[in-house]
Structure formats: C-alpha cells, structure tokens
N, C-alpha and C positions, 0 to 999 in steps of 0.2 A: 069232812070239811071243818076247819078252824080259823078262826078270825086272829091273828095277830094285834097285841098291842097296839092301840094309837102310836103314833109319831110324836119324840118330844119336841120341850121345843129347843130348839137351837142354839144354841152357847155363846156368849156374849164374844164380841172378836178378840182376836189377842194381839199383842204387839207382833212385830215382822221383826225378824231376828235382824241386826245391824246391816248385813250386806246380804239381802235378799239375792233370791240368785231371777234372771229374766225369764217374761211370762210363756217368751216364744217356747213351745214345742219343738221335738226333733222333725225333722224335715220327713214330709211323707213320699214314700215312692208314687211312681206317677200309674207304670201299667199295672192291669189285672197281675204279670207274673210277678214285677218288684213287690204287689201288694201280696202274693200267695208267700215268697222268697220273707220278706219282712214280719208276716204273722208265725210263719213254722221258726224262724230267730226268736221271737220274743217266748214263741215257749216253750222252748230251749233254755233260754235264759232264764225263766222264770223256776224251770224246775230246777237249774243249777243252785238258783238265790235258796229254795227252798230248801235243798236239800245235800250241797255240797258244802263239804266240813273248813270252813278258814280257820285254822289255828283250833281245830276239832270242835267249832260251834259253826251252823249255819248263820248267814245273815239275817235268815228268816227270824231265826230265836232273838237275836238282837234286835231286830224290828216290835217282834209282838213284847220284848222286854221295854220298848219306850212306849207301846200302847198301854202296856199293863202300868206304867209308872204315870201315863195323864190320867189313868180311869180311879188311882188307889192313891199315888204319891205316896209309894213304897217300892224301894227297889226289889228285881224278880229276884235276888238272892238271897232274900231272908225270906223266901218262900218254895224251898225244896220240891212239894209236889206241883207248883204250878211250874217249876221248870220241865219236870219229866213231863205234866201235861202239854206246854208248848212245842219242846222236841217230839214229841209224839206226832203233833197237828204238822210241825210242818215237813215229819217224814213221810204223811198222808200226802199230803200238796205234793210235793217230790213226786209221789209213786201215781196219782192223779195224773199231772203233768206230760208225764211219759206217756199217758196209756188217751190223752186228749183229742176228740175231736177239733176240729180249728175251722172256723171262717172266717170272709175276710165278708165285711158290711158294705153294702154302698154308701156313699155320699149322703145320701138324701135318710138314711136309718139312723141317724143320731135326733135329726130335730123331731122323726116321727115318733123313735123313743121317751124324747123328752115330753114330747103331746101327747103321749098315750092316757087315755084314762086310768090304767092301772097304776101310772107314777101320777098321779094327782089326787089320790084319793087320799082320804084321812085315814083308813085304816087298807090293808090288804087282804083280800079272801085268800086262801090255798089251798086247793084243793090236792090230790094224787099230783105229787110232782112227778112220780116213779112214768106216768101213764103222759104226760103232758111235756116231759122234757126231750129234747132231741137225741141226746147223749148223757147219759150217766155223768161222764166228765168231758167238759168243752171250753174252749177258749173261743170268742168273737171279737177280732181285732177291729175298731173305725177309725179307716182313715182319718172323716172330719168326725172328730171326739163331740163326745154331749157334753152339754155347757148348763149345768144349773145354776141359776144365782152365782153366789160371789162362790161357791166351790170350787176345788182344781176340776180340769179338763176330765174328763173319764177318756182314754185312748183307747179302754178291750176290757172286759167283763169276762170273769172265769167262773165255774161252780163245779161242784164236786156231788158225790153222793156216796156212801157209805153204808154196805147193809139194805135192809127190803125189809117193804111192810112197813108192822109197828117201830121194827129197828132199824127205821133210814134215819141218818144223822146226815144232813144238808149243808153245805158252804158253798159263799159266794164272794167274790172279790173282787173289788173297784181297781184300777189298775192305771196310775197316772205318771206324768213325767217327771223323775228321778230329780229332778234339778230343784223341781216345785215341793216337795218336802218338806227339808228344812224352814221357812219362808213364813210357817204360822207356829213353828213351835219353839219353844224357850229357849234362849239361847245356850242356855249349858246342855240341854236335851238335844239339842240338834248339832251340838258340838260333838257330842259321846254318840250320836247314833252312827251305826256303819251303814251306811246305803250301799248297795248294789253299784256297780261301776257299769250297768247297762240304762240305757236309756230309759226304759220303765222298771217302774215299782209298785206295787200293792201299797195302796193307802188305807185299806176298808176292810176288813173282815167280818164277812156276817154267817152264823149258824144256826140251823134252824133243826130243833131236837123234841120230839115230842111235843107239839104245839108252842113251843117256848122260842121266841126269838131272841137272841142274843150277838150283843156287837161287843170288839174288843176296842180298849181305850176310849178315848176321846174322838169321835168321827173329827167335830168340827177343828179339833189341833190339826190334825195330817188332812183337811181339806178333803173330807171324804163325807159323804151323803148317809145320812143316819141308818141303821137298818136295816127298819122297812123299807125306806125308800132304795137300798140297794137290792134287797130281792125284788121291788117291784120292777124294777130299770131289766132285771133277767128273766123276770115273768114276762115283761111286754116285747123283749127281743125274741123272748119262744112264741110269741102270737104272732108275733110281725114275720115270724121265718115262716113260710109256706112249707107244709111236708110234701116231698117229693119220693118219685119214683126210684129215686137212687138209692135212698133210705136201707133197701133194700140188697140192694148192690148188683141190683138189675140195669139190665140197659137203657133205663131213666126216657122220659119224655122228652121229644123235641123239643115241648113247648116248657121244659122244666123253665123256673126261674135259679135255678144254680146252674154253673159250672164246677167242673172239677180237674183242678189241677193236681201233675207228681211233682213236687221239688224233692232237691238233696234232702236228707234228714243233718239238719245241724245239730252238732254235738254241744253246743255251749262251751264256755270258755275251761279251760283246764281238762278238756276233752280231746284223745286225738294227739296227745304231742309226742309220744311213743313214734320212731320209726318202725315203719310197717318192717313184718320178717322176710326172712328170703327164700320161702314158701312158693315154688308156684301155685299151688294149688291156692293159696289166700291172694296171691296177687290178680287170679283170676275176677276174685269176687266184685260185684259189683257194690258201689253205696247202695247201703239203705237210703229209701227214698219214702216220703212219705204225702198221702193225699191233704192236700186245703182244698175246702169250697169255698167260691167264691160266689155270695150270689148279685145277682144282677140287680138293673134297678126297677124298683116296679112298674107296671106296665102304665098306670093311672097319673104316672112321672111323668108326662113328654119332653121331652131332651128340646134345650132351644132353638127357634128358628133360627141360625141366623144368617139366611139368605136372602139378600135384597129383596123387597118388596116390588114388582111393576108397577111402574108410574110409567104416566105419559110421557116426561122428560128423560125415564131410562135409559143409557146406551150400555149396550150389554157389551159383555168383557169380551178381550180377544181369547180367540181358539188358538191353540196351543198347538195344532195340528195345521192349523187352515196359516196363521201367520208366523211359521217358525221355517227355517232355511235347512241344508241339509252342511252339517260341517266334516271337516279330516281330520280324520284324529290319524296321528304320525305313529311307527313301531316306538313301544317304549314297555316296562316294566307295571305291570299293577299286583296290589293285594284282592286278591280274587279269594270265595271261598269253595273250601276243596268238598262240599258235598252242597252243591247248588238245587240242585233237587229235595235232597231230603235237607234242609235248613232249617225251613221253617219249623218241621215237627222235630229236628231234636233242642232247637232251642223253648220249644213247647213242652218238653220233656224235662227241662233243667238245666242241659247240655251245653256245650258252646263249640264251636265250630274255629279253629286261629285261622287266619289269613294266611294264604301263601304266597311269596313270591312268582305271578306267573308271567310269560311273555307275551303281549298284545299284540296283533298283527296290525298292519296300517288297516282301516277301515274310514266308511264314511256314519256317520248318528244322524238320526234326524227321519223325518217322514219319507218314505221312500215320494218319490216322484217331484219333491222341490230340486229347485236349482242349489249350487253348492254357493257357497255364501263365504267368498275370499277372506274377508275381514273375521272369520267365526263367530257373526254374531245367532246367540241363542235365540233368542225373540225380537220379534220385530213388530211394535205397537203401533197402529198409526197414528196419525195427528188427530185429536180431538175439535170441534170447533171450538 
C-alpha cells in the first residue's frame, strides 16, 4: 500500500483563445447497440491518434509535445531523449488500445463517479492495481460525461498497465471532446497543435511508477483534472463496476448487471482502404468482430414513474383493441424484410438486414372481429365530457 502525493492546487484560469470553439459535445447515440457501435469507434480512433504515423510522427507525440511545452516552456526539440521517451509511450497506448477491454457506463455512472468518496479525498490510497482492476487495459465510454467544476466534460476514461509486480508501470487517461481543447490554451499553442480530426481526444495523462505519481503538462491548460484526481475518477469506476460471472467467459448470471454485445471491429481511419483481393477463399472470411460490455443501470436506480397516477377524476385512456375498426388495405408493393424471423438477432449481432421489394396481397389490419371502417379510420376516441 502507498499514499500518493496530495492534490495541487489548481492553476490560476487562462485567457480563452479568441474564437473559442462551442461547449456542446458530439451527440450521444441513443440505444444500448449505437452506445456498444460508438465506444468499439472511439477506440479505434484513439489507437489510430496514438499510434498512426501522419507525416511519420503520431498525433499523439504532437499532443504530449504541447503538454511538455505548458509543464517546461521549452520546445520537445531541443530535448532528443524526451522525444524517444514520448514515441515510445505513445507506441505503448497504440499497442494498449488494440488489445482493450471496452464498456459502455450507464447514465446515472458519471455523477456517482463524481460523488465517490475516492474522487473527493485529499490524498488517494493504492493499493494492488494488478488484483483490483478489471482489465489490464480498458476503455469506459459515458454517454452522460463527468462534469467537475469548471473542467472539460470527461466522455471515457482509459488505463494501461505495463509489467507485474514491483515492475507495473500504470497510465491513465481523461478523454474529452476534440473541439474543447484549444479553448484554454494560448493562442499560438493551440494554433501549432495538431488535434485528431475525431471527436474525442486525450486531455490528461497520468502515470503511476513505483509509488510516484506523475502527470504530463499542465492539467488545468487542456482542462483536464490533476492526477490524482484522475486515477481516483478510475479507482472509483473499478468500485462502482460489479465483478461478474462473465469475467470468466462463462455463461455469466441471469441476474449479471452487464450485457454483452459483438459489433464490427472498426478499423479507424486510414484503415481498410485497399481493395479486398480476388481470393475466394478471403472473400469468404468473415469481419473481425469484437465484444463491448455494456452494463446496465443499478438496481438501487428505479427508472421513473411515469404513468398517471389514479385519481378520482381519472378517465382512463382508450384501448387500442376495444376502440380501433378493422381497415383494407389494397394489393400494392412494400419494403418488407427478407429474414423476418431471425431480424432481430442479427441486427443484435451487428448485422443489417436491406429491405426488399415485396408484393402485398389485398388484406384486412385491425382486430379481427371489428366491423371494417369505410372511411380507414385507425382510432376512434370517444367524446370526453
């Protein structure tokens, strides 16, 4: 067990570079699968930032060379070994990335993160990360992001682990919206930095090396949460995840609180643009596909009421069965789909199903045993007093 450093204190604000870019966020997907589909993208993208060569330098390097210039005010070029140290880190993040565990948070895991006791504390315990973490390396995407103070949004929390034992070398990384960046750092700094042209970016780098915690740059420039307080934010998501039976990659409990989804494996950008060969035998192959968990909301959550309340002056809604007519529908053409049966589970699978052109025969819709209703009306409400 080691006690980490106190928390500094906080860095005095900085000017907003002249055309700040807006606060909103990229738009969240709505179901479990857009959230499963949008977390296995982002870290895809994130391993591309890290470790795909633009002009033979990652982004990433360019990134930790504007951290290194708020923390020193000295450019990374007059400092040879720390660039092979940064190439180095972020061809670890790259190779991390690939090999990620990924979930997708509920809703309600952001503000319990930010209420945890271990992100409020003045200093943080740590104990065996190696025994206490879920994955070696993982990605947790939150829909609705943690909001500390005046900080950027946190959108997904990444860590790494390196080595066993006395030789684990630790990282963790705050992970915010691309646009929000620039917006606290100096203007000729945020002029020369190359951002990622995906929606999220890494603002926060923390590592954690033989009891010694260490952050790269200036947190408060790139709006990122000091530290400590960003391994606490990943200690309190590993308390808050319940360990499940699937852990194991057994047939998991009913009563798990995760699902588990396969989506495609996206390749990130500059991935994939080869046409395929003329191979049967590759054309055979199926995409790599890969698992998200997604877990649910806690049980101690109850989702809200909101179904009228009974009152005496109640009048209950019409039945849909009891006051609906039976209409004709005429021969004509629909998009129907061609695997109605198995539908559901292969778009549960990743899959999609195209519509086909099929012929409808004349039919009647509607509850069997109403009368047919000339005018085709659907519902029919009656007069309220």
């Amino acid at each position: 067990m080691s006690e980490t450093p106190s928390r500094p204190a906080a860095a005095p604000a900085a000017d907003p570079i002249p055309a700040p870019a807006p606060v909103s966020g990229p738009v969240a997907p709505r179901t479990a699968l857009d959230h499963a589909r949008h977390a296995e993208r982002l870290r895809a993208q994130l391993a591309d930032f890290w470790g795909r060569p633009v002009r033979g330098v990652p982004r990433g390097v360019d990134l930790m060379a504007s951290m290194h210039v708020t923390a020193t005010g000295r450019d990374l070029v007059d400092d040879p070994h720390a660039i092979g140290l940064y190439a180095a880190m972020c061809a670890n993040f790259s190779h991390a990335y690939r090999a990620s565990e990924v979930w997708v948070a509920p809703h309600s895991m952001a503000d319990r993160i930010a209420r945890h006791p271990l992100a409020n504390q003045a200093s943080v315990i740590v104990g065996s990360l190696e025994d206490a973490a879920p994955a070696r390396d993982g990605l947790v995407y939150l829909p609705t992001p943690i909001r500390l103070d005046d900080l950027h949004p946190v959108h997904a929390l990444a860590w790494h682990m390196e080595g066993t034992g006395i030789d684990l070398a630790f990282s963790a990384e705050t992970i915010t919206a691309t646009q929000l960046l620039p917006t606290r750092l100096p203007p000729l700094l945020a002029a020369s930095t190359k951002l990622p042209l995906a929606p999220y970016c890494p603002n926060g780098v923390t590592t954690l090396y033989e009891g010694v915690l260490n952050g790269y740059g200036d947190p408060h420039r790139f709006g990122a949460p000091d530290p400590a307080t960003a391994l606490a934010l990943v200690l309190a998501f590993w308390d808050l995840r319940a360990p499940t039976a699937r852990d194991a990659d057994g047939p998991g409990d009913p009563a798990t609180v995760e699902d588990t989804l396969t989506v495609l494996q996206h390749a990130g950008p500059g991935h994939g643009t080869k046409k395929p060969g003329r191979s049967r035998k590759r054309a055979r192959q199926s995409p790599p596909r890969r698992r998200i968990r997604v877990i649910r909301e806690p049980a101690h959550t109850p989702a809200p009421d909101t179904r009228p309340r009974p009152t005496a002056e109640h009048v209950p809604e019409p039945n849909w069965k009891d006051d609906t007519l039976r209409w004709e529908v005429k021969l004509k053409h629909q998009n129907r789909c061609p695997n109605p049966h198995q539908h559901r589970a292969i778009i549960e699978a990743g899959g999609e199903c195209k519509p086909v052109l099929v012929p409808v025969k004349a039919h009647f819709n509607g509850p069997k045993g109403r009368d047919v209703d000339p005018k085709r009306t659907v519902r029919i409400v009656p007069d309220r007093p």
